[in-house]
C-alpha positions as CSV (number, residue, x, y, z in Angstrom):
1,X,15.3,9.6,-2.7
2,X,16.8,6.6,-3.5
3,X,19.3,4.8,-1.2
4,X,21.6,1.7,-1.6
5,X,24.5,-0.3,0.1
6,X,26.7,-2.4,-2.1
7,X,30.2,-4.6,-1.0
8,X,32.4,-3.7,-3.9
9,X,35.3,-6.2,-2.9
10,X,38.2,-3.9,-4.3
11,X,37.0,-0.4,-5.5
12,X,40.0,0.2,-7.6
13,X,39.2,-3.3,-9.2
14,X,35.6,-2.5,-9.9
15,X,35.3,1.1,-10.2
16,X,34.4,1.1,-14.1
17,X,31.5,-1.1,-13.3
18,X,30.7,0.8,-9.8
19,X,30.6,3.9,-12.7
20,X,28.5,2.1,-15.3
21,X,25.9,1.3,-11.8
22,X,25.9,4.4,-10.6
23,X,24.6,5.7,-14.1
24,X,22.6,3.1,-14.4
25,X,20.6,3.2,-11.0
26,X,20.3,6.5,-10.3
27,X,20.9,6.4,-6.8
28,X,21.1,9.5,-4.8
29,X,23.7,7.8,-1.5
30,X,25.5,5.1,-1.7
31,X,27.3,3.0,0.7
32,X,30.2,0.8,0.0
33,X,32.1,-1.8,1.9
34,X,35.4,-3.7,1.1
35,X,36.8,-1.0,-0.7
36,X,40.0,-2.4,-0.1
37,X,41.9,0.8,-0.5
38,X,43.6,3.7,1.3
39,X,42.4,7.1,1.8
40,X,44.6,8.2,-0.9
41,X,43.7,5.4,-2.8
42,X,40.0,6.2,-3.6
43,X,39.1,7.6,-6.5
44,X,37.4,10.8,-5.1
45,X,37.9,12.3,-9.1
46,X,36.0,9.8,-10.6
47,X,32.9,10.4,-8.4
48,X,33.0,13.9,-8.5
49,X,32.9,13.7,-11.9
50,X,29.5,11.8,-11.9
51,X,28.2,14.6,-9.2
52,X,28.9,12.5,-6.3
53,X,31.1,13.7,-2.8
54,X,32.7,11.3,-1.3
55,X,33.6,10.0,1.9
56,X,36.0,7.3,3.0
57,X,37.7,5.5,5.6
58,X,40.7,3.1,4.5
59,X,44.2,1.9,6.7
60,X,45.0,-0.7,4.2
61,X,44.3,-3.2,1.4
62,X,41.8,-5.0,3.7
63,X,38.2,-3.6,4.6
64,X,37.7,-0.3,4.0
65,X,34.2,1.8,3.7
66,X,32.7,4.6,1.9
67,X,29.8,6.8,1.6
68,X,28.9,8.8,-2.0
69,X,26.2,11.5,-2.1
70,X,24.5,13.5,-4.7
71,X,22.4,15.4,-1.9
72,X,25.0,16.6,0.7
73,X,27.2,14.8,2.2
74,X,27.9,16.0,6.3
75,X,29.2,15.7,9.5
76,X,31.5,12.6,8.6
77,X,32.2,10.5,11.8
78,X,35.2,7.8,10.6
79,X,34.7,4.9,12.8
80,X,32.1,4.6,15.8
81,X,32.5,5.2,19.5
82,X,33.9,2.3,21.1
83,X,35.0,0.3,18.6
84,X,37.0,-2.6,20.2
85,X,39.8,-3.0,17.5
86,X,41.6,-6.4,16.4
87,X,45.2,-7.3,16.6
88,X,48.2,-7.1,17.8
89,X,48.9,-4.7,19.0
90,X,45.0,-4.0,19.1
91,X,44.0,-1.9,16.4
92,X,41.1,-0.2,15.2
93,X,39.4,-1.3,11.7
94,X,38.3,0.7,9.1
95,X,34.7,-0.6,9.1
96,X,32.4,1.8,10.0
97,X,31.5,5.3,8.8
98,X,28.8,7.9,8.9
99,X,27.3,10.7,7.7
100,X,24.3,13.3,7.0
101,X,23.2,12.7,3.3
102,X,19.8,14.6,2.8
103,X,19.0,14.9,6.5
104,X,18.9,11.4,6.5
105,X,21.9,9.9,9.1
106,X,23.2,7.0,7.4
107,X,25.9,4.4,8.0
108,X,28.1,2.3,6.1
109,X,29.3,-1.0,8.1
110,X,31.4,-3.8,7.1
111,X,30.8,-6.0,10.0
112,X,33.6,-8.5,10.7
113,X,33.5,-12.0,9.4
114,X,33.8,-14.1,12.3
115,X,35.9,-16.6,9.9
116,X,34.6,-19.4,12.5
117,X,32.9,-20.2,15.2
118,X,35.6,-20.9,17.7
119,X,38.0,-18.9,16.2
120,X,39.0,-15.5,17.9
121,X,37.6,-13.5,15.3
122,X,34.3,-14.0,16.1
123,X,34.6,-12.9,19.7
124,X,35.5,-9.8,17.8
125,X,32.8,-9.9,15.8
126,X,30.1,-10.2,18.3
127,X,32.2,-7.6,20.6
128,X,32.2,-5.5,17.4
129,X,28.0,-5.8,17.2
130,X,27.3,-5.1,20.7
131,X,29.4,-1.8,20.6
132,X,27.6,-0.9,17.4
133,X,24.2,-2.1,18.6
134,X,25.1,0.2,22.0
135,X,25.9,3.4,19.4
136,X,23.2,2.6,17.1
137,X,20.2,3.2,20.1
138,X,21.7,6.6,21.0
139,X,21.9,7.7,17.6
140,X,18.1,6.2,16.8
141,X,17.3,8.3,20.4
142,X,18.9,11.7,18.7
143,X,15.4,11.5,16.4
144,X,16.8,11.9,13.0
145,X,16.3,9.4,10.4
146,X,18.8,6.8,10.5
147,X,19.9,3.8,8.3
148,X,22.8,1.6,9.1
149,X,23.5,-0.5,5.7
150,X,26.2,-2.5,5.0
151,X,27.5,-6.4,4.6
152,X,26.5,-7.8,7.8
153,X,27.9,-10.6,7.3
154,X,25.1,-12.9,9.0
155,X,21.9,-14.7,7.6
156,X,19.8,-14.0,10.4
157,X,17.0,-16.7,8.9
158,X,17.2,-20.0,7.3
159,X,15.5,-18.7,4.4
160,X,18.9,-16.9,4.2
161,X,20.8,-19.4,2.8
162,X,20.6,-21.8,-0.1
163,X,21.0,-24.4,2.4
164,X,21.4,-24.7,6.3
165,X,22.5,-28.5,6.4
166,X,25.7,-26.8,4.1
167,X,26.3,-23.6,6.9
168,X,25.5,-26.5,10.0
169,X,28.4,-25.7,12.3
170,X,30.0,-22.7,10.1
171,X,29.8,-18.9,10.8
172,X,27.3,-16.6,9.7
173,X,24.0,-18.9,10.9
174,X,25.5,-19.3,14.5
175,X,22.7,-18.6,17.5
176,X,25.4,-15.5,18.6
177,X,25.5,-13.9,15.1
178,X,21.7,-14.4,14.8
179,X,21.2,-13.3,18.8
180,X,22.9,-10.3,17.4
181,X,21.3,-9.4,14.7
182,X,17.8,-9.6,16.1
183,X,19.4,-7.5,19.5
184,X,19.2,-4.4,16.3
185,X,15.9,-5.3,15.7
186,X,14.6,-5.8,19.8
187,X,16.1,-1.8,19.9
188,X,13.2,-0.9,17.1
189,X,15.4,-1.1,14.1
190,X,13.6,-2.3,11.0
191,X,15.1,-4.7,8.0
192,X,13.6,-2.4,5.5
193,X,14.2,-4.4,2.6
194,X,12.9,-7.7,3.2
195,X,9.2,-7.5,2.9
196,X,10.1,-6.3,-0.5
197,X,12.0,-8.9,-1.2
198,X,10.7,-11.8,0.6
199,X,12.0,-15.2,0.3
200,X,13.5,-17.8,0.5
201,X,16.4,-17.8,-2.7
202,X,16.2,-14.0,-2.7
203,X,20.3,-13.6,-1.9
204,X,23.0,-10.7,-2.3
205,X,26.3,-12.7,-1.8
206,X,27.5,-15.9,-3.7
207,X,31.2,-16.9,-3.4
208,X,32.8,-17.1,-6.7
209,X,34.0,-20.9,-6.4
210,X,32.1,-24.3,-7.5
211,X,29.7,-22.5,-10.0
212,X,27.6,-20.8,-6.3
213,X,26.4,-18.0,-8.5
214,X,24.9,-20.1,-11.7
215,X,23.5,-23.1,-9.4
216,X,22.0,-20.3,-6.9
217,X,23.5,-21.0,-4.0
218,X,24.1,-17.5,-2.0
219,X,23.2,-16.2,1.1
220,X,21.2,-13.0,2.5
221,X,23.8,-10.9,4.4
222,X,23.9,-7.0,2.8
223,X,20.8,-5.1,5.1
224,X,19.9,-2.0,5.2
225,X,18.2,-1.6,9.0
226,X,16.2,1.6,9.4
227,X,15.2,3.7,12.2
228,X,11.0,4.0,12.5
229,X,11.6,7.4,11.1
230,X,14.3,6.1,8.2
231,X,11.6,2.9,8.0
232,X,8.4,5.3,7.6
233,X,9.8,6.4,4.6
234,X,10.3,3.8,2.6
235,X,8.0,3.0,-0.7
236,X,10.4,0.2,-2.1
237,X,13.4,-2.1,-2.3
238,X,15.1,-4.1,-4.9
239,X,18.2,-6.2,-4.9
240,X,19.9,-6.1,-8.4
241,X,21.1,-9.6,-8.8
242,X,21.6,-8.9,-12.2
243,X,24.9,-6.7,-11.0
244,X,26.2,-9.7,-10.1
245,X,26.5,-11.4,-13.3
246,X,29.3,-10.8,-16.3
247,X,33.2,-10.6,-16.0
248,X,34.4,-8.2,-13.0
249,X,31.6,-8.4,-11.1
250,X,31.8,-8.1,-7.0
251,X,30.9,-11.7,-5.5
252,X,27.9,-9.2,-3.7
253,X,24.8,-7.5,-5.1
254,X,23.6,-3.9,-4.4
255,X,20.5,-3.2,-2.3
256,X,18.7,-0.2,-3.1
257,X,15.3,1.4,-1.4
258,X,13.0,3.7,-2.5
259,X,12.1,6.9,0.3
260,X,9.7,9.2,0.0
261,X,10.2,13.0,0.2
């Protein structure tokens, strides 16, 4: 089976290329983030039509997550059990969803960006992690394999960046974010994907201002962490950097990983 998590930014922007990968990869699940889209909104047709179901969970133009499956697609959970919501008035996001996709439980996040380090958001964000983090060890507990995969929207390790004295001071590299991130991985979640993709310069993001993508400066922030039974499984991982090239592209790169039966 193959598996992959990919930030779109905009599905109804990108959905001819989204088609074109999709053909092109042969993936069997796929999680997407920053669909940017409504329920209504999301081409359901056009994925059908490539053998995929669909599920997704969109308020509005911002966020937004999906999951598409070619081998069963069940028990859909929109959102996660204590989610502490943003705004005001306080609001849940559409950043989360789950489902049953081959007997494999996986989840597509969209973790909040944090914007900066003293800025409110990122008391969100880390509140955000820790009620995901406290979800994540009961559903790792229920003993099915389980895979939460999305744009994290943190580089837990130097390496992760093209440089830290750029990120000194910004969001993203912060001791909380990283704190976070690692609190997955203290709870036995595994980051499937790196030892098949070790770095350092092996990215999936790279803003699409001052040249980033051409002069390789990105950052590692798309993960796919695994439950030991999820992690047991897997016989590969590749990022497709080359996605991220040509006109239209998303300013992210899919991950996939290989499982075996």
């Amino acid at each position: 089976m193959r598996i992959a998590t990919w930030n779109v930014n905009s599905i109804r922007s990108r959905i001819d290329r989204v088609e074109a990968w999709l053909e092109r990869s042969d993936v069997d699940v796929l999680a997407m983030q920053e669909t940017k889209a409504r329920d209504e909104q999301f081409p359901y047709d056009r994925f059908s039509a490539l053998g995929y179901e669909a599920a997704h969970h969109g308020y509005s133009q911002w966020n937004g997550v999906a999951i598409l499956s070619r081998v069963g697609l069940e028990d859909v959970q929109a959102g996660f059990e204590g989610d502490p919501g943003w705004g005001e008035p306080l609001a849940t996001e559409a950043r989360a969803i789950g489902a049953t996709c081959g007997g494999i439980r996986v989840w597509s996040v969209y973790v909040p960006n944090g914007r900066q380090i003293e800025d409110p958001h990122m008391v969100y964000k880390l509140q955000w992690l820790a009620r995901l983090k406290a979800q994540a060890e009961k559903w790792m507990a229920a003993g099915a394999p389980t895979a939460i995969m999305g744009d994290w929207n943190i580089a837990p390790q130097d390496d992760d960046v093209w440089s830290m004295e750029y990120y000194l001071d910004k969001s993203h590299v912060s001791p909380g974010e990283r704190a976070a991130f690692q609190a997955f991985l203290d709870a036995g979640f595994v980051d499937v994907v790196r030892p098949h993709t070790p770095g350092p310069g092996v990215y999936t993001y790279w803003d699409y201002q001052r040249l980033a993508f051409a002069k390789r400066r990105g950052m590692r922030i798309d993960f796919i962490l695994g439950s030991p039974a999820f992690a047991d499984r897997v016989e590969g991982a590749v990022i497709d950097r080359e996605e991220r090239k040509g006109k239209g592209a998303s300013d992210h790169a899919p991950v996939v990983v290989e499982l075996r039966d």
